[in-house]
N, C-alpha and C positions, 0 to 999 in steps of 0.2 A: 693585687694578686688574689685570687682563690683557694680554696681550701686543699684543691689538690696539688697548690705548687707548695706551702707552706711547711718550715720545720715542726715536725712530732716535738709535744711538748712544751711549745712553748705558746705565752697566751699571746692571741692578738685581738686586736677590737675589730666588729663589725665595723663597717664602713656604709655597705648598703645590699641590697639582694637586688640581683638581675633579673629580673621575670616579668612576664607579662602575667600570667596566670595569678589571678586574688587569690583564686582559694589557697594554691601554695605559699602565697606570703599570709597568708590568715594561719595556716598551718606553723608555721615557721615560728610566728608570733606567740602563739599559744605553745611552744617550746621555749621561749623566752629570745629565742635568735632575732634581733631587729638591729637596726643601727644604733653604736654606741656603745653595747654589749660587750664584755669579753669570748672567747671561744677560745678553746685550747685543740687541735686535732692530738686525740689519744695516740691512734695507730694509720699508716695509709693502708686499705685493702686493694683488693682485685677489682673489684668491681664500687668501690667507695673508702669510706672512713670512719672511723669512728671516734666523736666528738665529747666535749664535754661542757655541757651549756650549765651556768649556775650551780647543782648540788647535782643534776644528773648528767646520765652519757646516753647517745644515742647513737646508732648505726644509721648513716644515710648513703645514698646511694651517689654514684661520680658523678651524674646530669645534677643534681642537689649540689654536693657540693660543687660543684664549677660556676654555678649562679651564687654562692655567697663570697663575695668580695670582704677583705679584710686588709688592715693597713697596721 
């Protein structure tokens, strides 16, 4: 599943990222988001979510989140 099917709060582990695009898994990476990882979604928003990777939180957007798979 992806980030925007997932319950607020609770942690789940990467699994892997959906993309074709490097530079956005180059991105991703350098946020600490890869496979393996934990990820908690803080809040769903309107138009994305707000996460919290390692010791920070990041606001991404719902095309971002629906490319990170978690299990």
């Amino acid at each position: 599943m992806n980030l925007t099917e997932v319950v607020e709060l609770k942690e789940y582990i990467v699994d892997r990222i959906e993309t074709d695009d490097e530079e956005l898994d180059s991105f991703l990476f350098t946020l600490g988001c890869y496979a393996g990882e934990p990820i908690t979604v803080i809040a769903h928003l309107k138009n994305g979510c707000t996460v919290a990777i390692k010791d920070a939180r990041y606001n991404i957007d719902k095309e971002l989140a629906m490319a990170i798979i978690v299990k």
